[in-house]
MDTraj code that builds the backbone (N, CA, C; nanometers):
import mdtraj as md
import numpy as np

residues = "UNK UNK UNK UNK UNK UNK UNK UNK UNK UNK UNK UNK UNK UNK UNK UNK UNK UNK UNK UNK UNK UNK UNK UNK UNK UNK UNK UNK UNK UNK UNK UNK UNK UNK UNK UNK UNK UNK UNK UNK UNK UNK UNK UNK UNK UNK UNK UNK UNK UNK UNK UNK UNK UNK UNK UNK UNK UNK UNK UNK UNK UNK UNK UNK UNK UNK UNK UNK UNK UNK UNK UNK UNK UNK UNK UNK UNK UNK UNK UNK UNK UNK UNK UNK UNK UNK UNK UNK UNK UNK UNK UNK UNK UNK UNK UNK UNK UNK UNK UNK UNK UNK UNK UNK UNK UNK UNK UNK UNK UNK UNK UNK UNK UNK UNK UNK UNK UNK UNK UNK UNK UNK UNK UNK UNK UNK UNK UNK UNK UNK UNK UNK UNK UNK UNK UNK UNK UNK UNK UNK UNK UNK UNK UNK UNK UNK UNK UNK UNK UNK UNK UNK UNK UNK UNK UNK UNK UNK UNK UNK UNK UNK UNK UNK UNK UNK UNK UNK UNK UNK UNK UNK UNK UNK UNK UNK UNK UNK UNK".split()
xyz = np.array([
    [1.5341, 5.5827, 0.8477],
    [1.4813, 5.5471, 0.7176],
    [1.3433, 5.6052, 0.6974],
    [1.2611, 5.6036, 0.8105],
    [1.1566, 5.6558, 0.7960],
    [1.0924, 5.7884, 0.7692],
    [1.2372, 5.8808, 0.7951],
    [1.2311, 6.0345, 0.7798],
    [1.2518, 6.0540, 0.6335],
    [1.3571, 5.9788, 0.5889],
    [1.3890, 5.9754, 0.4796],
    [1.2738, 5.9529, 0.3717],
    [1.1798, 5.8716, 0.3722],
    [1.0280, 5.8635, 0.2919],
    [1.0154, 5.9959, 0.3530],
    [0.9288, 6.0306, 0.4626],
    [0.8526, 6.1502, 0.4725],
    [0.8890, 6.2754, 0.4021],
    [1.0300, 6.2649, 0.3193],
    [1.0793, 6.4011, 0.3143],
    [1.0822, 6.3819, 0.1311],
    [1.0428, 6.2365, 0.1092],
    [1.0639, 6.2330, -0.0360],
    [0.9837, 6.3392, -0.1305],
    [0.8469, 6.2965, -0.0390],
    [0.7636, 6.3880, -0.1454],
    [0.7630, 6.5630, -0.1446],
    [0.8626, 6.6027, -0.0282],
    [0.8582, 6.7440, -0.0200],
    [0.9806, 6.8212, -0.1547],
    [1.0847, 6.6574, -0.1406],
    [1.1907, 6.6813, -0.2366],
    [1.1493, 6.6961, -0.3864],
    [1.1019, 6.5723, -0.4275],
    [0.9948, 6.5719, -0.5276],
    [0.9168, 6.7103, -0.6105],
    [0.8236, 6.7366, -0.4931],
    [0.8045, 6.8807, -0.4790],
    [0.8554, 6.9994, -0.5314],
    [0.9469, 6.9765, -0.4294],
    [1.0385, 7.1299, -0.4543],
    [1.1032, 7.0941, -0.6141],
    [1.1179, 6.9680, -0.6571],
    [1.2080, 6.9836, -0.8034],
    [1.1452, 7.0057, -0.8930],
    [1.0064, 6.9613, -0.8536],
    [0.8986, 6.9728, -0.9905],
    [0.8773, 7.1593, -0.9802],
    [0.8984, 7.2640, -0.8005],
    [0.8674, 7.3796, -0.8388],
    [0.9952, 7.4419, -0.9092],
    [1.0836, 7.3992, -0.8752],
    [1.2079, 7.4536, -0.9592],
    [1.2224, 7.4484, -1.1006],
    [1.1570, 7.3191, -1.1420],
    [1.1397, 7.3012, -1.2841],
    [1.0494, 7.3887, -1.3444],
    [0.9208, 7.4174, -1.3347],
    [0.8291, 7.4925, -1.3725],
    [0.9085, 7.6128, -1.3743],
    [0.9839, 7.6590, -1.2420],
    [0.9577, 7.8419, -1.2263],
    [1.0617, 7.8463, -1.3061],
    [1.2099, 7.7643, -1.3736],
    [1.2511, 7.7764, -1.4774],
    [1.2088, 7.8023, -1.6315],
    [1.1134, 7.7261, -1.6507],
    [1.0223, 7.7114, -1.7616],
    [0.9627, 7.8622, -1.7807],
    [0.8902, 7.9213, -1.6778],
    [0.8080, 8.0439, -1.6665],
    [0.9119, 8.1124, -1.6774],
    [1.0081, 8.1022, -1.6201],
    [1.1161, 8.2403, -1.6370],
    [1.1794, 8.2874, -1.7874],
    [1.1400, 8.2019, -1.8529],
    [1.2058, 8.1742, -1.9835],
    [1.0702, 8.1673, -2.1130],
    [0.9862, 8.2039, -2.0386],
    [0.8520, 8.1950, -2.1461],
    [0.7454, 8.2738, -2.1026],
    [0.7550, 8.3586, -2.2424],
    [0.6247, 8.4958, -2.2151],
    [0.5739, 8.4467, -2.2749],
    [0.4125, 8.4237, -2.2316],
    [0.3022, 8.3025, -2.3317],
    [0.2350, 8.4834, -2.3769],
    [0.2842, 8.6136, -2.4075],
    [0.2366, 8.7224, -2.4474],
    [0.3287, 8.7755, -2.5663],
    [0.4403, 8.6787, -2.5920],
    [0.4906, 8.7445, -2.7056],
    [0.4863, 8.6344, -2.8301],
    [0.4330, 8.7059, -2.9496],
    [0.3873, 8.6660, -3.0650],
    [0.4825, 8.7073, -3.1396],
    [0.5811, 8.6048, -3.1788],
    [0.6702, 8.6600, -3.3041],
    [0.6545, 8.7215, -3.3975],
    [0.5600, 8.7165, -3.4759],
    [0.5285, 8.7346, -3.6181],
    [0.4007, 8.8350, -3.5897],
    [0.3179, 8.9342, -3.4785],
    [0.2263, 8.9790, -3.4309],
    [0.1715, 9.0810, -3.5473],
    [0.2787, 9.1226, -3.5829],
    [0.2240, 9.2386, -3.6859],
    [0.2669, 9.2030, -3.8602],
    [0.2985, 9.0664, -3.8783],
    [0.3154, 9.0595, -4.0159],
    [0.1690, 9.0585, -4.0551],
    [0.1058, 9.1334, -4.1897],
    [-0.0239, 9.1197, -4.2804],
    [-0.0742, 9.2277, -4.1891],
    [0.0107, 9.3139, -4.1045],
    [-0.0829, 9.4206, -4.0458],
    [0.0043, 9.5449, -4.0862],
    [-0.0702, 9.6595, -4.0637],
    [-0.0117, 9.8176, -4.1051],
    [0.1049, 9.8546, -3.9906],
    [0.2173, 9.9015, -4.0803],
    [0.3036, 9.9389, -4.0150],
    [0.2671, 10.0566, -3.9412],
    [0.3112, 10.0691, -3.8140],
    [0.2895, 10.1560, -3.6840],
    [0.3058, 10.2948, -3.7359],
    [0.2003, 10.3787, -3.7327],
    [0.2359, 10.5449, -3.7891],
    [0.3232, 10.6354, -3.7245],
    [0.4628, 10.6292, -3.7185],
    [0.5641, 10.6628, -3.6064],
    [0.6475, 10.8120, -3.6597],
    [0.6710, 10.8903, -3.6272],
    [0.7526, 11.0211, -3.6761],
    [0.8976, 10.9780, -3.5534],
    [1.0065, 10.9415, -3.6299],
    [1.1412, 10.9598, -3.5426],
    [1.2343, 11.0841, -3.5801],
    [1.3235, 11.1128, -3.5007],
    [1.4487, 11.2455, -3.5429],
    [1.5094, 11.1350, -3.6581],
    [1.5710, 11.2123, -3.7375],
    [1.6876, 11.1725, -3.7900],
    [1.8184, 11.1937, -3.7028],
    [1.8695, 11.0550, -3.7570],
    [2.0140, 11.0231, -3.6975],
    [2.0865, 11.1642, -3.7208],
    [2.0770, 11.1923, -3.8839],
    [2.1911, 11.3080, -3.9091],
    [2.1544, 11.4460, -3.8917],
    [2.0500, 11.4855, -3.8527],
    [2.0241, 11.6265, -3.8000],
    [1.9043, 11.6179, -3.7268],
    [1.8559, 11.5285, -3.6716],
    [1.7811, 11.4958, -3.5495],
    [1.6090, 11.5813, -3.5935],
    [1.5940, 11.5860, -3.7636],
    [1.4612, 11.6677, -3.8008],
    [1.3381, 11.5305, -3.7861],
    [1.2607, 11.5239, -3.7481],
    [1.1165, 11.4505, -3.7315],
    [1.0848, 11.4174, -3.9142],
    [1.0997, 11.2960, -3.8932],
    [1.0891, 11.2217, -4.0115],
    [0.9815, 11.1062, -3.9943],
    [0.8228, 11.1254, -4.0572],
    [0.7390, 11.0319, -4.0507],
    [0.7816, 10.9011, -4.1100],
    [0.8021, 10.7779, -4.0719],
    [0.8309, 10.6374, -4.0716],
    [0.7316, 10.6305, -4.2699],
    [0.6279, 10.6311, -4.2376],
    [0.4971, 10.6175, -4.3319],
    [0.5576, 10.7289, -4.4163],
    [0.6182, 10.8194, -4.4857],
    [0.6377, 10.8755, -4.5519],
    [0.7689, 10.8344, -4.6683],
    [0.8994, 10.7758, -4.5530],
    [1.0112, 10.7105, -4.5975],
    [0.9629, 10.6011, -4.6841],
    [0.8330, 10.5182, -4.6467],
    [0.7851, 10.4246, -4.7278],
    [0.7293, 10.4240, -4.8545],
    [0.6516, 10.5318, -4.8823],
    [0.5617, 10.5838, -4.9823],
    [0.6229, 10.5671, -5.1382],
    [0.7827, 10.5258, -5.1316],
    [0.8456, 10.5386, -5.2912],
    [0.8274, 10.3743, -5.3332],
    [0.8024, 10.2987, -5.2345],
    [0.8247, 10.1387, -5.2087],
    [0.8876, 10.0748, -5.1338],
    [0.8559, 9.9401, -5.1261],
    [0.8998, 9.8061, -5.0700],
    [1.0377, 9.8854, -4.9774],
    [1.0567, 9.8625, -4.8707],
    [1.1513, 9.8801, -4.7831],
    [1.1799, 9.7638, -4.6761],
    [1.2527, 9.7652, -4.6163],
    [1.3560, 9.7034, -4.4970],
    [1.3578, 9.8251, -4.4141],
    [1.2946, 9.7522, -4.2513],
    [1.2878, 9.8332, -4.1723],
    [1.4211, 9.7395, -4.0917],
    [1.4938, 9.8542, -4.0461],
    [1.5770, 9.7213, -3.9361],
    [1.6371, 9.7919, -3.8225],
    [1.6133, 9.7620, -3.7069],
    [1.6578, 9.7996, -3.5906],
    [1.8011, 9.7200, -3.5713],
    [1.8375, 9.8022, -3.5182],
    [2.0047, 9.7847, -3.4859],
    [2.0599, 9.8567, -3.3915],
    [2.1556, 9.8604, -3.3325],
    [2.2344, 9.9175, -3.2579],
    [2.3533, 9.9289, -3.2378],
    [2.4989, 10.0170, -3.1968],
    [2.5986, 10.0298, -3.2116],
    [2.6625, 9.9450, -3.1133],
    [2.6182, 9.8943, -2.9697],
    [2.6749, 9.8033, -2.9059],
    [2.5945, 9.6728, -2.9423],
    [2.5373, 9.6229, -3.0430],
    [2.4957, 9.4884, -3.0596],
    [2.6024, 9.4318, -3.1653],
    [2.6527, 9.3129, -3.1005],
    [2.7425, 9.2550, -3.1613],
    [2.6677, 9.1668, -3.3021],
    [2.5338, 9.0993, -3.2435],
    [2.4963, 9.0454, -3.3677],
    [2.4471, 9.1360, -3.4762],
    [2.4345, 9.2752, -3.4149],
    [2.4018, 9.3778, -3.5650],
    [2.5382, 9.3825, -3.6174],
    [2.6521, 9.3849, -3.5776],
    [2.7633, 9.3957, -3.6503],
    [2.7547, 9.2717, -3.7795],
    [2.7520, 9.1536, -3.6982],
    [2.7670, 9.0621, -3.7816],
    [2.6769, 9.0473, -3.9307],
    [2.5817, 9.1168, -3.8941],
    [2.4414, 9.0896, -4.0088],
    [2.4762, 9.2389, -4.1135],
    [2.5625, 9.2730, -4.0611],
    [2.5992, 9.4530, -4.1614],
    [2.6542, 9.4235, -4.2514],
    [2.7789, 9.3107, -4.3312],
    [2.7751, 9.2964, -4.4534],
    [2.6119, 9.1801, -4.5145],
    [2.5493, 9.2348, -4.4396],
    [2.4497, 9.1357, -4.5557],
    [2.3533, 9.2399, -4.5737],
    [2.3466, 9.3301, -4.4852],
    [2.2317, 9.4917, -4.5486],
    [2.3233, 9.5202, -4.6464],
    [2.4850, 9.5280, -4.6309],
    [2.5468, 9.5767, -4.7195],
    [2.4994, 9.5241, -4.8494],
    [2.5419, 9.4132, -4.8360],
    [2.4969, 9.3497, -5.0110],
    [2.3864, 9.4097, -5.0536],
    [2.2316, 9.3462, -4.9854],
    [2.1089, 9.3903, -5.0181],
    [2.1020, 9.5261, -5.0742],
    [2.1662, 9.6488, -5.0159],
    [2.1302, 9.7783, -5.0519],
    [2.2149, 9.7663, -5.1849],
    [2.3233, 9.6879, -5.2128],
    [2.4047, 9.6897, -5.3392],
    [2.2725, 9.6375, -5.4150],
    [2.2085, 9.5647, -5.4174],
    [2.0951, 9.5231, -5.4892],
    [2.0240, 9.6120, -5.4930],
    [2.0366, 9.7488, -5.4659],
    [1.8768, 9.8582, -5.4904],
    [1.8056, 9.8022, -5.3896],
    [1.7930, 9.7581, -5.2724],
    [1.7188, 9.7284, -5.1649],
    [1.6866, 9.8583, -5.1299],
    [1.5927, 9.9220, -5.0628],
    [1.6107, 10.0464, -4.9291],
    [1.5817, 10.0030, -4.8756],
    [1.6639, 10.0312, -4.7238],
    [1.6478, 10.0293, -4.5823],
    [1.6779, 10.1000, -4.5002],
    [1.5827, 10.1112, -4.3936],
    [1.5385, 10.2229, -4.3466],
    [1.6525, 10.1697, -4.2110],
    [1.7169, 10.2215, -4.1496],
    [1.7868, 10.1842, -4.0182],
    [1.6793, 10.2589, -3.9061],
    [1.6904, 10.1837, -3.7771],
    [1.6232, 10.2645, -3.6372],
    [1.7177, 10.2068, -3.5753],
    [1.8436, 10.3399, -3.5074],
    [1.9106, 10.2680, -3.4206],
    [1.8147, 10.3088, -3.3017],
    [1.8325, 10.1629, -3.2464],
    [1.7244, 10.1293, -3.1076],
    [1.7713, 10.1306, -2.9762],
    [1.7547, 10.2091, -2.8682],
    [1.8436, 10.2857, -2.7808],
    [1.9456, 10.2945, -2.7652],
    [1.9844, 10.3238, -2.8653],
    [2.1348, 10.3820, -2.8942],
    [2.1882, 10.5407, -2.8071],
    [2.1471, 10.4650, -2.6745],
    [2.1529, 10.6276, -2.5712],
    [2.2658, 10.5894, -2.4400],
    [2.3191, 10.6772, -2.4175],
    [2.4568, 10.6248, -2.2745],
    [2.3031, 10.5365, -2.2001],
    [2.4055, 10.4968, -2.1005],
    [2.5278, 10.4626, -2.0773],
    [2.5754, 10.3252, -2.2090],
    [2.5038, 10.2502, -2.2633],
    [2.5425, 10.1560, -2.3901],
    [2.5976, 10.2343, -2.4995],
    [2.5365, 10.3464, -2.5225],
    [2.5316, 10.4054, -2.7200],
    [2.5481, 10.5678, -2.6837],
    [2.5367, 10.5648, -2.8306],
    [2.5183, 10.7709, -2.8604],
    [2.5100, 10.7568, -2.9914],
    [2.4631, 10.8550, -3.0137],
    [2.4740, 10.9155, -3.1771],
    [2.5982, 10.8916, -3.2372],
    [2.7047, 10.9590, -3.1320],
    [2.8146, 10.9579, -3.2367],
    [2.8843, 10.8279, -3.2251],
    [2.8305, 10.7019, -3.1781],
    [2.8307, 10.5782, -3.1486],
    [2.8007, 10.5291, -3.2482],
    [2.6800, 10.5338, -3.3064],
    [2.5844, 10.5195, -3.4287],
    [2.6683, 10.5666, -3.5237],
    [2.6742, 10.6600, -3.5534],
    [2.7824, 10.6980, -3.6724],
    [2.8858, 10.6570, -3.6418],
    [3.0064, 10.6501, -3.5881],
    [3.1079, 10.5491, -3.6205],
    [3.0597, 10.4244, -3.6397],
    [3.0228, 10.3537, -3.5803],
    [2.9556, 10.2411, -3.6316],
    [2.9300, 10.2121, -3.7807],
    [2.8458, 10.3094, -3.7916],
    [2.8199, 10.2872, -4.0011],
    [2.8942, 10.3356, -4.0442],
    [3.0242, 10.4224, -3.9827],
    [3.1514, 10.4634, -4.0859],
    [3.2412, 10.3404, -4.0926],
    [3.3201, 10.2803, -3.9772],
    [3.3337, 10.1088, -3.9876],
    [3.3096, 10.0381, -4.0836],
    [3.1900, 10.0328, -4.0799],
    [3.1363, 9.8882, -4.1194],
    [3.0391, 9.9201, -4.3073],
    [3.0623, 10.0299, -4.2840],
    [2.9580, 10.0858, -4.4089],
    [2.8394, 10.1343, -4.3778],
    [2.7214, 10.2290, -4.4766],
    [2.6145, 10.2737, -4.4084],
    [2.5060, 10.2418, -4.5493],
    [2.4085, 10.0928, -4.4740],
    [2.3561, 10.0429, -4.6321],
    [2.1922, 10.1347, -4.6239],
    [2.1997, 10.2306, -4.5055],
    [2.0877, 10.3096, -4.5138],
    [2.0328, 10.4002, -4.5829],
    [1.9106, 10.3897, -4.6414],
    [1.8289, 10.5131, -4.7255],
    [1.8353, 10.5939, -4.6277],
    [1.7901, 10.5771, -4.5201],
    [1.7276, 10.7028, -4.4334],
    [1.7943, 10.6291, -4.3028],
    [1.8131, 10.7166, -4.1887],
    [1.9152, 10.7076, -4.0328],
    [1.7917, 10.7183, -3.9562],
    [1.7463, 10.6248, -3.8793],
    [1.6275, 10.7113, -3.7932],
    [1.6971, 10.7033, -3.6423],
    [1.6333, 10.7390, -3.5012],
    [1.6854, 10.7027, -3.4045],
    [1.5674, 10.7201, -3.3554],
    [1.5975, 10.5498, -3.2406],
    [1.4641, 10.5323, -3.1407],
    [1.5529, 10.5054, -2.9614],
    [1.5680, 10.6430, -2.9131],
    [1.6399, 10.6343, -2.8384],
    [1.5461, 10.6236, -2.6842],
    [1.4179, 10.6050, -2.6689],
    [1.3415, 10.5637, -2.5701],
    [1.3167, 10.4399, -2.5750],
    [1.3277, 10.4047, -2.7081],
    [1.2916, 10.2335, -2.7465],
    [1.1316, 10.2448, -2.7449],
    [1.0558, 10.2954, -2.8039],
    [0.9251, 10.3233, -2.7996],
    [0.8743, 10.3025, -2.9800],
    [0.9596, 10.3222, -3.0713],
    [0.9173, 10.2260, -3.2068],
    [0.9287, 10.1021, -3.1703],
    [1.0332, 10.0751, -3.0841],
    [1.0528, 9.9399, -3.1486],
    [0.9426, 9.8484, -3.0825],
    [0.9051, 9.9394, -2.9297],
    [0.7515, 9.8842, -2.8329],
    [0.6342, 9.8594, -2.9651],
    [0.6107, 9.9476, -3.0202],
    [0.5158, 10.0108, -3.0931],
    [0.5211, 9.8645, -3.2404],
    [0.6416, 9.8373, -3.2744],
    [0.7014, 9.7633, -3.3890],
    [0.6656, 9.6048, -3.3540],
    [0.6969, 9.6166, -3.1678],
    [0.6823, 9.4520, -3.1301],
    [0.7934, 9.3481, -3.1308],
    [0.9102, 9.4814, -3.1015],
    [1.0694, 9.3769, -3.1204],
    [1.1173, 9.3292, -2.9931],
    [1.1793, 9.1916, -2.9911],
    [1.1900, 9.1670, -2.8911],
    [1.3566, 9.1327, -2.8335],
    [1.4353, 9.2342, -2.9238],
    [1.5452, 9.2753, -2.9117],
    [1.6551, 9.3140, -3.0576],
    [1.7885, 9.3192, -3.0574],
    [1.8294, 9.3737, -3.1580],
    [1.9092, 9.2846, -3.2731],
    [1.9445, 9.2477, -3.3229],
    [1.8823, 9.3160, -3.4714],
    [1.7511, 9.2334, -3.5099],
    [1.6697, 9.3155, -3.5816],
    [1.5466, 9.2877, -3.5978],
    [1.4936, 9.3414, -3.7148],
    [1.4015, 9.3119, -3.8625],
    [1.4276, 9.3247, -3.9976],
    [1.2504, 9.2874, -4.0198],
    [1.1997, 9.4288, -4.0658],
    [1.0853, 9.4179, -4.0798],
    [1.0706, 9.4357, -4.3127],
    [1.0310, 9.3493, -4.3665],
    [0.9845, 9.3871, -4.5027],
    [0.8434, 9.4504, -4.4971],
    [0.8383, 9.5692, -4.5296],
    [0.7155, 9.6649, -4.5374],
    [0.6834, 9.6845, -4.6919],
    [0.5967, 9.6401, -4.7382],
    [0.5247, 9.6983, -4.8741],
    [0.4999, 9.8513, -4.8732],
    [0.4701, 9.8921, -5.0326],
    [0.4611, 10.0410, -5.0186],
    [0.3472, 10.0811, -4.9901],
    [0.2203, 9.9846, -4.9591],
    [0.1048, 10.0160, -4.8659],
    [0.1152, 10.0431, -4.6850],
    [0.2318, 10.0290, -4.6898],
    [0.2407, 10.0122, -4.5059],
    [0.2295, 9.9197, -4.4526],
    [0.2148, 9.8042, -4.5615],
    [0.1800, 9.6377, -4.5051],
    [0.3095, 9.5639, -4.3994],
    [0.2951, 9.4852, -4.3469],
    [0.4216, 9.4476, -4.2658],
    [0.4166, 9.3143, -4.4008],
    [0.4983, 9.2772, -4.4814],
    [0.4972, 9.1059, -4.5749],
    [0.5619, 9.0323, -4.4575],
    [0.6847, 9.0270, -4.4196],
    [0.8056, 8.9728, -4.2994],
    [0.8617, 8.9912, -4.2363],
    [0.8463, 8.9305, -4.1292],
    [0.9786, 8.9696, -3.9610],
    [1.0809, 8.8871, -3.9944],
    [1.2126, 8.9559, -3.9442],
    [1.3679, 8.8483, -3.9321],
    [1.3598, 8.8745, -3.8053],
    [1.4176, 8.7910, -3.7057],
    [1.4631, 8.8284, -3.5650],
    [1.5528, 8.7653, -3.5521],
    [1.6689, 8.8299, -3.5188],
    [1.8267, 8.7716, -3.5072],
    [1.8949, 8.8192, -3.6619],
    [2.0420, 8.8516, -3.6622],
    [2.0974, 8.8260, -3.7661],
    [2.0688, 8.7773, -3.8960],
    [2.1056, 8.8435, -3.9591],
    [2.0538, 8.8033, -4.1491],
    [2.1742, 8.7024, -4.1990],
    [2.1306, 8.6423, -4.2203],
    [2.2031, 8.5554, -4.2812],
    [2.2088, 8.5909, -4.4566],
    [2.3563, 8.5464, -4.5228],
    [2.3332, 8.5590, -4.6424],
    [2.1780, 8.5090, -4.7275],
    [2.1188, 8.3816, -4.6922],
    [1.9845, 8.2704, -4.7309],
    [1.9111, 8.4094, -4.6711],
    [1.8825, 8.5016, -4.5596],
    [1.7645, 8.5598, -4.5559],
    [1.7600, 8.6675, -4.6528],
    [1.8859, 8.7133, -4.6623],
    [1.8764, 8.8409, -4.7366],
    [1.8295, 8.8257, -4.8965],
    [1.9046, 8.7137, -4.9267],
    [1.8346, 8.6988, -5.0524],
    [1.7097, 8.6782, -5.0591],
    [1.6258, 8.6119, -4.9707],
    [1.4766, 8.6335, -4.9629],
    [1.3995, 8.7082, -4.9216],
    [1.4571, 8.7861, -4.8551],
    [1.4144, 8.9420, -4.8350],
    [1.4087, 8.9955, -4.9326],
    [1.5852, 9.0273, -5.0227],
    [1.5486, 9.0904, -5.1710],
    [1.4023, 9.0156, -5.2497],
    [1.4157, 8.8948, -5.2482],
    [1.3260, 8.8219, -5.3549],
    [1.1622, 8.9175, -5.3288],
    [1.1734, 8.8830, -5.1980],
    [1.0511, 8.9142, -5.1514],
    [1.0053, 9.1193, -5.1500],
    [1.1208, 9.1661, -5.1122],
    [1.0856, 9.3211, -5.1454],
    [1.0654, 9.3365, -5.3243],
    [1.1651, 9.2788, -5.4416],
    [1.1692, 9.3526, -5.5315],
    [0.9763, 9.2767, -5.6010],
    [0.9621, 9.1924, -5.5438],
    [0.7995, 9.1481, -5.5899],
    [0.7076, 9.2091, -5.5213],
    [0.7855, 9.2619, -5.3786],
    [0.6588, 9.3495, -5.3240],
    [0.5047, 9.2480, -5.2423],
    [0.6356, 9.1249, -5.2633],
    [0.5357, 9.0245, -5.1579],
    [0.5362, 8.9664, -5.0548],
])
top = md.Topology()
chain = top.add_chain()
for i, resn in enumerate(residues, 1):
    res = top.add_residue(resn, chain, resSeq=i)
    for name in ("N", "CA", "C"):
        top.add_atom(name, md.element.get_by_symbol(name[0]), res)
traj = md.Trajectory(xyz[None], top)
């Protein structure tokens, strides 16, 4: 009986370290959801998807209000959120697509394009970020991911995760006011 106390508090112990190093494993006290909304979108030049020419990010913007949205051809929740860009771009939305390492062994180009032949293609412009270095640069912390950019370069809103029909309409609300 007496071993049995001595060993309580080591048990104790060990559950309270198991508990914590769970906690830590599961929490970057360095990522800021929202880090770059009310700040300038990142000055980035990507290839184009469809002929791989260097297309400045900041230039695609310059006509207005856009939807930046990272996606990818093996992300199942970008599938799911593709009839709701669909709609939006039916609304005169633009959006800019970055498929986001869309590179083997997961993706390819011609991954990416079937993909938006499927499912539809609600893109103004195809970009590809196949190092994943916009999306470093962007602050995403995986895929699908939906930036509203003003035609100043402003970031107005982050989506992270899937669009729901309720976001998209406030996305539109919010791009066609430009707020």
């Amino acid at each position: 009986m007496n071993r049995w106390v001595a060993l309580l508090p080591l048990a104790v112990l060990g559950a309270l370290a198991v508990l914590f190093a769970g906690f830590a494993l599961h929490h970057d006290p360095h990522v800021q959801p929202q880090a770059l909304v009310g700040k300038t979108m990142p000055d980035l030049t990507l290839p184009s998807l469809d002929d791989a020419a260097a297309v400045r990010l900041r230039d695609v913007n310059a006509t207005g209000p856009v939807l930046v949205n990272f996606f990818a051809s093996w992300c199942g929740p970008c599938a799911i959120e593709h009839p709701v860009l669909m709609q939006m771009q039916a609304a005169h939305v633009r959006i800019i697509g970055i498929a986001y390492e869309d590179v083997p062994p997961r993706g390819s180009a011609d991954n990416t394009r079937a993909f938006l032949a499927r499912l539809g293609d609600p893109f103004a412009a195809r970009l590809t970020d196949g190092d994943g270095r916009a999306g470093i640069e962007f602050g995403i912390t995986g895929v699908p991911e939906t930036y509203l950019v003003a035609r100043d370069g402003t970031i107005l809103a982050k989506h992270t995760g899937p669009l729901s029909a309720a976001d998209g309409r406030a996305l539109i609300a919010r791009a066609l006011t430009g707020r």
